[in-house]
Structure formats: structure tokens, C-alpha cells
Backbone of each chain as nested JSON, in Angstrom:
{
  "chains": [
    {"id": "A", "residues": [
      {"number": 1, "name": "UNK", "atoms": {"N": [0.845, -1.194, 0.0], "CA": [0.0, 0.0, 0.0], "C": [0.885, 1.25, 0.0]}},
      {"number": 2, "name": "UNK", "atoms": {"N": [0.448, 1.689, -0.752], "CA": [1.424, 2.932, -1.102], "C": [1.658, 4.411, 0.431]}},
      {"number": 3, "name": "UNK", "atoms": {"N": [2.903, 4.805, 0.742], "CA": [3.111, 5.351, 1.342], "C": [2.853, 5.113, 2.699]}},
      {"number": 4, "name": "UNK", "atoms": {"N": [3.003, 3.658, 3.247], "CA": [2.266, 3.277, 4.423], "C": [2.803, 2.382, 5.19]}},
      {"number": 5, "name": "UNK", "atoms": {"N": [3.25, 2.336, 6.425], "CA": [4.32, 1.438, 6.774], "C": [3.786, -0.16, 7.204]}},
      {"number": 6, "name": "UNK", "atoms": {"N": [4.16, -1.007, 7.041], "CA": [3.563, -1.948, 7.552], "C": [4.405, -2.873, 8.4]}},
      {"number": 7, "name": "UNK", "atoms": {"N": [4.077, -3.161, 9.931], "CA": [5.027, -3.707, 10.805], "C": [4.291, -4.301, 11.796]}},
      {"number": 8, "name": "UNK", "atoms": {"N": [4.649, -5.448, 12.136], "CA": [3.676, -6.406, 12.51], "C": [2.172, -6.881, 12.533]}},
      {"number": 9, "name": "UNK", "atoms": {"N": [1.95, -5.935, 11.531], "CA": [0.71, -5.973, 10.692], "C": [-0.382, -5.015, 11.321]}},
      {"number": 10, "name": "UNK", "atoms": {"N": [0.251, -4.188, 11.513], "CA": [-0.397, -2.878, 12.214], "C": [-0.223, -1.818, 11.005]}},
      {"number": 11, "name": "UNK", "atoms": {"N": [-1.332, -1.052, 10.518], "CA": [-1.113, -0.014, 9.179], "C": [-1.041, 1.366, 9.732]}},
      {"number": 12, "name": "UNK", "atoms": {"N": [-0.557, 2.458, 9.463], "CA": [-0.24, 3.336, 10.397], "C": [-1.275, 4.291, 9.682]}},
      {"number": 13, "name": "UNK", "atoms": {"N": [-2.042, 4.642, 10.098], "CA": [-3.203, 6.146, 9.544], "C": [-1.955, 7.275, 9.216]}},
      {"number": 14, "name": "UNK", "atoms": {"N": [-1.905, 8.213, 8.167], "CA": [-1.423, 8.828, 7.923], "C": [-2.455, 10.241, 8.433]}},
      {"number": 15, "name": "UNK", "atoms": {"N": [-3.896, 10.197, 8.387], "CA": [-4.41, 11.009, 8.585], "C": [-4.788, 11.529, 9.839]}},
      {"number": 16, "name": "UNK", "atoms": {"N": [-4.402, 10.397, 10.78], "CA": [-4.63, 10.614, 12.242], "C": [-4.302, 11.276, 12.879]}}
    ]},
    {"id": "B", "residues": [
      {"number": 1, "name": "UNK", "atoms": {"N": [-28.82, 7.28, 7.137], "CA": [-27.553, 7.775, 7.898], "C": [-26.18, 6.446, 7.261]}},
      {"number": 2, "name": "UNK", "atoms": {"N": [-26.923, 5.36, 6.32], "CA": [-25.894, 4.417, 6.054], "C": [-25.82, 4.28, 4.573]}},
      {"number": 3, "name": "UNK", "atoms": {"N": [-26.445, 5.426, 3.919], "CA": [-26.157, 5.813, 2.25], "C": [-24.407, 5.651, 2.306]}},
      {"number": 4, "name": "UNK", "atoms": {"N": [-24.262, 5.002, 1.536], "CA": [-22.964, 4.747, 1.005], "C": [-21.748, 3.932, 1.758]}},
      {"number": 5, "name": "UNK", "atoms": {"N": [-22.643, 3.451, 2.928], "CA": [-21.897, 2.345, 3.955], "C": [-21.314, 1.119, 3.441]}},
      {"number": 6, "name": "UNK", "atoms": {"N": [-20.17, 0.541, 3.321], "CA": [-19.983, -1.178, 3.2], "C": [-20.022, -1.662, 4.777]}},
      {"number": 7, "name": "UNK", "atoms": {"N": [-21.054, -2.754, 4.362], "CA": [-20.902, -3.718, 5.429], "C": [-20.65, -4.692, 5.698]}},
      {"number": 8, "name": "UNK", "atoms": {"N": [-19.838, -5.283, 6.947], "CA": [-19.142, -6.409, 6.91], "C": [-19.785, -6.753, 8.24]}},
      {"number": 9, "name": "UNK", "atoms": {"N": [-20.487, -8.157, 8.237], "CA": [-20.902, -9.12, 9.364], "C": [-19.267, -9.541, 10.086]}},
      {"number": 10, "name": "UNK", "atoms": {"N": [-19.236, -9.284, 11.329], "CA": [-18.316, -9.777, 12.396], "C": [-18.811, -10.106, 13.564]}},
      {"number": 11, "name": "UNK", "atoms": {"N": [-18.219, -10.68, 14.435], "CA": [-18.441, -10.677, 16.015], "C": [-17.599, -10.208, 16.872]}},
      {"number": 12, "name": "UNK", "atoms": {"N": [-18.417, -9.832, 17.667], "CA": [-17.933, -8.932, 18.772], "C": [-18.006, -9.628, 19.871]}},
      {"number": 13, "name": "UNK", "atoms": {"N": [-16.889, -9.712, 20.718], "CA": [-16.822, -9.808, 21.841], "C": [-17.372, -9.476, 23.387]}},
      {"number": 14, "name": "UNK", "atoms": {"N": [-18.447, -9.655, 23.883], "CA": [-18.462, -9.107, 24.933], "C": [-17.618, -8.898, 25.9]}},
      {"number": 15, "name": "UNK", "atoms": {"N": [-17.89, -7.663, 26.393], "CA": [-16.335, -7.47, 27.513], "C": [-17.083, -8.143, 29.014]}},
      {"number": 16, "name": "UNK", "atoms": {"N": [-16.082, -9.2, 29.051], "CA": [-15.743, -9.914, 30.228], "C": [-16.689, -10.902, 30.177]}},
      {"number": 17, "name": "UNK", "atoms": {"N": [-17.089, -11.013, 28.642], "CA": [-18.341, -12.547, 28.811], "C": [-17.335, -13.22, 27.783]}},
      {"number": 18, "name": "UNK", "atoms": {"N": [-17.912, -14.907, 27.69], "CA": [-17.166, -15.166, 26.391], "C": [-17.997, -14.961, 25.192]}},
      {"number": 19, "name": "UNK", "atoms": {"N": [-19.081, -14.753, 25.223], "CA": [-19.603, -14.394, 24.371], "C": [-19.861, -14.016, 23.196]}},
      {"number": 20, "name": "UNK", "atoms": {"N": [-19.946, -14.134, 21.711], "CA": [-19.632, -13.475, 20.463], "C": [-20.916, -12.891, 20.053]}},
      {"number": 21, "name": "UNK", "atoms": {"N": [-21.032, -11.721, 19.938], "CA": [-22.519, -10.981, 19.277], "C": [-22.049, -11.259, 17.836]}},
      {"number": 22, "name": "UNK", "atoms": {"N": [-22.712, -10.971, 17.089], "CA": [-22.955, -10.659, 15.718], "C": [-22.961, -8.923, 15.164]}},
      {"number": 23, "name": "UNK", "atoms": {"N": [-22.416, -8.721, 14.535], "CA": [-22.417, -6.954, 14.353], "C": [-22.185, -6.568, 13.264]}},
      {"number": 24, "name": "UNK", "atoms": {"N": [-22.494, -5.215, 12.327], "CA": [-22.13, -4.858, 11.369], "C": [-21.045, -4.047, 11.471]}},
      {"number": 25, "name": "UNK", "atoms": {"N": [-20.296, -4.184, 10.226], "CA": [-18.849, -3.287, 11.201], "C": [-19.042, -2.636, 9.818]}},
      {"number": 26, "name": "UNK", "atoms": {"N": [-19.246, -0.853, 9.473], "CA": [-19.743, -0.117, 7.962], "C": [-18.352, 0.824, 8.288]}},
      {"number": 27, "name": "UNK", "atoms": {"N": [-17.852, 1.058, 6.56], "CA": [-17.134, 1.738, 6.454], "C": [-17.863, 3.188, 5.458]}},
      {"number": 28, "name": "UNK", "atoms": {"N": [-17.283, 3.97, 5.995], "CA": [-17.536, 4.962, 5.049], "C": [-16.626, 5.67, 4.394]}},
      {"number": 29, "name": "UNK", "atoms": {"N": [-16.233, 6.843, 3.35], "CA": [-15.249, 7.357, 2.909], "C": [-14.421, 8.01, 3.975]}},
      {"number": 30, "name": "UNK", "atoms": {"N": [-15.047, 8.262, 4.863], "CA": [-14.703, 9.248, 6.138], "C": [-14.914, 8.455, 7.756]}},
      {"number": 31, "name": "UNK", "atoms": {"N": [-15.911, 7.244, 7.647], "CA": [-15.427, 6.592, 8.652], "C": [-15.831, 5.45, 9.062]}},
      {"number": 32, "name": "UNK", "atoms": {"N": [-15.636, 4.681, 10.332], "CA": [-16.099, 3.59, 10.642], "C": [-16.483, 3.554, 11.653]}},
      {"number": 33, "name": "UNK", "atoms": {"N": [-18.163, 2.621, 11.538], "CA": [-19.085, 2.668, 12.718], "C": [-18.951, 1.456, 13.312]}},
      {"number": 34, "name": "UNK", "atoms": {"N": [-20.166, 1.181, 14.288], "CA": [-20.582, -0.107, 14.556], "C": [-22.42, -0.291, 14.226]}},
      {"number": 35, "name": "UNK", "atoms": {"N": [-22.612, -1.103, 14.216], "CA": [-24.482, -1.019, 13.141], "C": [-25.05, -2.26, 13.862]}},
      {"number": 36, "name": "UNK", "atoms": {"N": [-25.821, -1.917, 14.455], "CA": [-26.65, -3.253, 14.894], "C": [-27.314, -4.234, 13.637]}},
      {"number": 37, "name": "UNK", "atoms": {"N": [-27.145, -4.842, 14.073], "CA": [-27.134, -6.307, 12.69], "C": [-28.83, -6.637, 12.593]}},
      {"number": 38, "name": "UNK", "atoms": {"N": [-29.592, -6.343, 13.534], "CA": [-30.811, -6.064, 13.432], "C": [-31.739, -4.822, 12.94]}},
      {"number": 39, "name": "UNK", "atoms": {"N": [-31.549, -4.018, 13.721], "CA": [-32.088, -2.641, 13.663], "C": [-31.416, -1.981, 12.632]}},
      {"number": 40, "name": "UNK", "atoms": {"N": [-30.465, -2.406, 12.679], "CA": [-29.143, -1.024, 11.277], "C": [-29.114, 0.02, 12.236]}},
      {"number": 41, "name": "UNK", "atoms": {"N": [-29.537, -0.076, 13.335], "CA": [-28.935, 1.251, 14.303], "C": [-27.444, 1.612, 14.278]}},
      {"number": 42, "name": "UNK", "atoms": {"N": [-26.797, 2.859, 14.199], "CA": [-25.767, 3.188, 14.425], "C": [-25.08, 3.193, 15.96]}},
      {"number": 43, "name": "UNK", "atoms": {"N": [-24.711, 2.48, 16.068], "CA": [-24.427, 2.502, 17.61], "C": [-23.064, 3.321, 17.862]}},
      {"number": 44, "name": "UNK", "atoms": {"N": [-22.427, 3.63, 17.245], "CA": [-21.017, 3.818, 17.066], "C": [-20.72, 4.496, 16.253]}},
      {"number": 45, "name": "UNK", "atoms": {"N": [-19.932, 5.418, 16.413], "CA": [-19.482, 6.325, 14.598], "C": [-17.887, 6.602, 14.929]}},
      {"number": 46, "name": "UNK", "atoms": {"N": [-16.801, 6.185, 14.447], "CA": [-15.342, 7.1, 14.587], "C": [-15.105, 7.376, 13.196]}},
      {"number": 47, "name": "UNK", "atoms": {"N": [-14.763, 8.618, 13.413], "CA": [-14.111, 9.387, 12.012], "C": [-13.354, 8.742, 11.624]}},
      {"number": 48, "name": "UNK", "atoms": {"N": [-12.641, 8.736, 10.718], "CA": [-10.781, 7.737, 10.037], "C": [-9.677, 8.855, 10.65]}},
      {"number": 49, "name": "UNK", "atoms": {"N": [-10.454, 10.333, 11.155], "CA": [-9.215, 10.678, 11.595], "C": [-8.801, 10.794, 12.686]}},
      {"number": 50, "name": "UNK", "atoms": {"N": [-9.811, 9.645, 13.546], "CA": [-9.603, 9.3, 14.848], "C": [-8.689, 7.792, 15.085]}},
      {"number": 51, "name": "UNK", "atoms": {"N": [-8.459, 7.285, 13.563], "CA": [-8.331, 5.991, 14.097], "C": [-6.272, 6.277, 14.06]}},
      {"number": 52, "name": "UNK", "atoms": {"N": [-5.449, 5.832, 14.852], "CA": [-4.266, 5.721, 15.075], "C": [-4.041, 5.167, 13.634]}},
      {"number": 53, "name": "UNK", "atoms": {"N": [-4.205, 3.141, 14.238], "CA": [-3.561, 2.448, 13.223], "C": [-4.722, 1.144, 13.206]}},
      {"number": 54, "name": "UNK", "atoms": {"N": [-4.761, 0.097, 12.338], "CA": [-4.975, -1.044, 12.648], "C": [-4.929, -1.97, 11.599]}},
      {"number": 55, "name": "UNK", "atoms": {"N": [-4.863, -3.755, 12.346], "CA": [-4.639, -5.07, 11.629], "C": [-5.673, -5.779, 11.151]}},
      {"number": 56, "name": "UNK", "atoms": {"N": [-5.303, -6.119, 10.272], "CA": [-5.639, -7.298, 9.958], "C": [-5.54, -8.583, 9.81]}},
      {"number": 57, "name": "UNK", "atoms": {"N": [-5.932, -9.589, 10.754], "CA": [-5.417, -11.068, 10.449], "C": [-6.417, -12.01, 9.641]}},
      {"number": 58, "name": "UNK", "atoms": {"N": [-6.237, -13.09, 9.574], "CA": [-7.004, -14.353, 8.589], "C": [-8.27, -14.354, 9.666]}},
      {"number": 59, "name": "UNK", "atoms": {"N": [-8.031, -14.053, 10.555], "CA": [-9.393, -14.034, 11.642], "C": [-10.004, -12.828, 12.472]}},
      {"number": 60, "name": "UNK", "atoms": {"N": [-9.23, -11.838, 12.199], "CA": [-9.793, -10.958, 12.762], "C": [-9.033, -9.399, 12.865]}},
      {"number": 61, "name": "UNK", "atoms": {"N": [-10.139, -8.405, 12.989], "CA": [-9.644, -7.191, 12.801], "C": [-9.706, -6.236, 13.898]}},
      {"number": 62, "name": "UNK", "atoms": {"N": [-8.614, -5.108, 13.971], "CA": [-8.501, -4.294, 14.657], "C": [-8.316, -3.056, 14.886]}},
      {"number": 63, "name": "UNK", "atoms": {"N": [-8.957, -2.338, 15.121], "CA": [-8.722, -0.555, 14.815], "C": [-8.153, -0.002, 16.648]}},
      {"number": 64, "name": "UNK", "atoms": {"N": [-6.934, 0.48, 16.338], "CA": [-6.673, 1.237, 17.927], "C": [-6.719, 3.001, 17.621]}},
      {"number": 65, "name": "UNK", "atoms": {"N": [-7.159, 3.521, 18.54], "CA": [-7.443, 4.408, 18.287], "C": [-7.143, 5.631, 18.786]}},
      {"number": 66, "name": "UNK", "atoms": {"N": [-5.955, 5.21, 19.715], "CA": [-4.986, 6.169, 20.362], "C": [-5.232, 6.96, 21.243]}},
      {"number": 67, "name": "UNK", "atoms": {"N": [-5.101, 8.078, 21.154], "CA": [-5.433, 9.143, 22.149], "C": [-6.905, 9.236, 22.29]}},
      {"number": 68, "name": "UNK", "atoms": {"N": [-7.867, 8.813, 20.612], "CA": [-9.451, 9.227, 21.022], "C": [-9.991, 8.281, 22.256]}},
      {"number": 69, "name": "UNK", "atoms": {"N": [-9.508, 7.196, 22.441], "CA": [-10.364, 6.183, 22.893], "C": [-9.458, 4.699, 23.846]}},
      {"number": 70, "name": "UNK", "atoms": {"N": [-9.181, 4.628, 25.249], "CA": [-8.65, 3.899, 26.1], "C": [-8.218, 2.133, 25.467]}},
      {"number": 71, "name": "UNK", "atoms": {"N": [-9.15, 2.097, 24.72], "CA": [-8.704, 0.292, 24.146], "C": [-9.547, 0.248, 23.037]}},
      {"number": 72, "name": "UNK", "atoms": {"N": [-8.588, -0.989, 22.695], "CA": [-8.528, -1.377, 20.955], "C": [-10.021, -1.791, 20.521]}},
      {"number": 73, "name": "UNK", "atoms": {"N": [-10.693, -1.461, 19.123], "CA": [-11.769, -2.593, 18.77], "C": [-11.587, -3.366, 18.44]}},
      {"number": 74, "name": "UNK", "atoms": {"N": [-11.85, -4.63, 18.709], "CA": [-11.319, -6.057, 17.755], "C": [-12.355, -6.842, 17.528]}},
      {"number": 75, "name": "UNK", "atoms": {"N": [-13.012, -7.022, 15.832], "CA": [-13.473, -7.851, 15.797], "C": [-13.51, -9.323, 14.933]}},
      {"number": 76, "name": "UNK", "atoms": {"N": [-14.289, -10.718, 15.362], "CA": [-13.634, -11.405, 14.462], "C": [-14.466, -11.426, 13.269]}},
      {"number": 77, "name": "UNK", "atoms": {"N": [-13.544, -11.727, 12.612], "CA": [-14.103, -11.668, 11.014], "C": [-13.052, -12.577, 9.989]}},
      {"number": 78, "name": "UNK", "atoms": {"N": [-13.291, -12.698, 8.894], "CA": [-12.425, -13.482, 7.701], "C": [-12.458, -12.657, 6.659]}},
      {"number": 79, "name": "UNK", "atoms": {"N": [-12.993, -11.248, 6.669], "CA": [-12.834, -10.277, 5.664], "C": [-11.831, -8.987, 6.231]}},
      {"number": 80, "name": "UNK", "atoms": {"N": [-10.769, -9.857, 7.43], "CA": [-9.999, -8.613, 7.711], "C": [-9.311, -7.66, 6.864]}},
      {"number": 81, "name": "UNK", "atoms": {"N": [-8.819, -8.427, 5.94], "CA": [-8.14, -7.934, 5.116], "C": [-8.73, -6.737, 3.864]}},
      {"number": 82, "name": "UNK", "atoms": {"N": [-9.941, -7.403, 3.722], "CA": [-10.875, -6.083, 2.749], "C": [-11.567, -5.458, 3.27]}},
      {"number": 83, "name": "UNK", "atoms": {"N": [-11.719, -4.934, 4.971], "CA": [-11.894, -4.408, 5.529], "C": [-10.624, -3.204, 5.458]}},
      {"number": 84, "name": "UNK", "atoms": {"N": [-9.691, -3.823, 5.527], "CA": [-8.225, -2.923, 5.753], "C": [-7.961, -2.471, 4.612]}},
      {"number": 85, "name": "UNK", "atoms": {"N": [-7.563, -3.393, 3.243], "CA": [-7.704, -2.158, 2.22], "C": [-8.905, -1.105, 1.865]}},
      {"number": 86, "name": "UNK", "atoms": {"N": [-10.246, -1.576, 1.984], "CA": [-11.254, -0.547, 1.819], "C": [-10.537, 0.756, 2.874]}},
      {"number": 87, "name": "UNK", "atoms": {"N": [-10.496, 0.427, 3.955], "CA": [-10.43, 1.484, 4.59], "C": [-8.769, 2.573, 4.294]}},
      {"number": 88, "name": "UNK", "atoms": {"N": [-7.788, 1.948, 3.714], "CA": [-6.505, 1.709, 2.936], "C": [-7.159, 3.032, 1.942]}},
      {"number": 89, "name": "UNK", "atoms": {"N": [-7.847, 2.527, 0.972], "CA": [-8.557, 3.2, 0.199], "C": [-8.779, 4.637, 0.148]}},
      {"number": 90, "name": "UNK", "atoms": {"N": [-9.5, 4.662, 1.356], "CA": [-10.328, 5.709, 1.724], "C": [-9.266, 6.918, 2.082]}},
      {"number": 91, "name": "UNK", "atoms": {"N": [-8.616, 6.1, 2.534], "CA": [-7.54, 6.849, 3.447], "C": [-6.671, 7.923, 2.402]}},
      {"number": 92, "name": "UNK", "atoms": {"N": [-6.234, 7.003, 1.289], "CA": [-5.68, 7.452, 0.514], "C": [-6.342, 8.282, -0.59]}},
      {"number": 93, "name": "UNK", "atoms": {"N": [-7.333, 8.576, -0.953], "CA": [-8.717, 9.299, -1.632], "C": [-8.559, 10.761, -1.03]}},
      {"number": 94, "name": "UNK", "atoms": {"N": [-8.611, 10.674, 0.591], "CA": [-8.33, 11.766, 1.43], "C": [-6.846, 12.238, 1.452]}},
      {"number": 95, "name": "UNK", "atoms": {"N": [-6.188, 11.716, 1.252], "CA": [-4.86, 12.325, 1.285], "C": [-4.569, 13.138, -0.304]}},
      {"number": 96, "name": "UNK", "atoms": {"N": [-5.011, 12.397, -1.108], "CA": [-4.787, 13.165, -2.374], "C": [-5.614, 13.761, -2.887]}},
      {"number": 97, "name": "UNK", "atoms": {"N": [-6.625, 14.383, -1.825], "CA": [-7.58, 15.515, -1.917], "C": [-6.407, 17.371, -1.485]}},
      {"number": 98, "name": "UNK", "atoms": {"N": [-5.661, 16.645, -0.719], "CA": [-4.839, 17.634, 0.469], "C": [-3.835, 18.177, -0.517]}}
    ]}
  ]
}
């Protein structure tokens, strides 16, 4: 997913 | 109030029963509720720009929600994953509005 970190399968909101 | 909602059947946990309800878990461009699986009542509404972060596994999904809200939602489901890109989606729709 573009621009979006993914780490232990947690997606990080950019908008939050 | 659920014009343009996707909905996904999950269960919910009761807190401190073992219990599994049945629930609608609706996404919208802007956010995600909780929907009684009977009524279509909205029981629940968080914006997307309340939600921190959240997973998806083969069984179940999770939205934490950081500073808005003391503990995680988790529910189970087998559509975690198109739960997470829809909402993936959305996310990104809004960002390249900015």
C-alpha cells in the first residue's frame, strides 16, 4: 500500500 | 444515515463474557461505525481521523485508536483484510484531496 508502513501488521493512519 | 456504507458481518466480543454478538462493522469514505445487525442502528461512529492504526489477520480485525479512545476494537471476522484495504482506500482518496 502505497506510502504506508507496515510492521507487525499494524497499518499506520497517515491522517490521524 | 448508512447511504454509502460497506458492510461487513463480524463478532464482537463481549467485555468480560465469552460471548460473540454478531455486528455490522460499515465503512464509510470518512469513517467507521458499529451497526446493529438487526435494527441497522448506528451505535457507534469514529471518524478515520480518529483511528491511530490497525490489523488485519485471517481471523480478525482491529482498529486502535490512540489518544481518542482507552482500548482497541477487535473484531472477528475473515474479511480482515478487505476491511483494511477498503479502509486503505479511503484513506488514501483523502490524502490526495490535500
Amino acid at each position: 500500500v502505497m506510502g504506508r508502513s507496515r510492521e507487525s501488521g499494524w497499518v499506520e493512519n497517515e491522517i490521524y | 444515515r448508512t447511504y454509502g456504507v460497506s458492510f461487513f458481518l463480524v463478532k464482537e466480543k463481549m467485555k468480560g463474557k465469552n460471548k460473540l454478538v454478531p455486528r455490522l462493522l460499515g465503512v464509510t469514505k470518512d469513517s467507521v461505525m458499529r451497526v446493529d445487525e438487526k435494527t441497522k442502528e448506528v451505535l457507534q461512529e469514529w471518524p478515520l481521523t480518529t483511528v491511530k492504526r490497525w490489523a488485519a489477520s485471517p481471523k480478525s480485525f482491529t482498529l486502535d485508536f490512540g489518544e481518542y479512545q482507552e482500548s482497541y476494537y477487535s473484531v472477528q471476522t475473515t474479511e480482515g483484510e478487505q476491511i483494511s484495504q477498503l479502509i486503505a482506500g479511503y484513506i488514501d482518496i483523502i490524502l490526495k484531496k490535500k
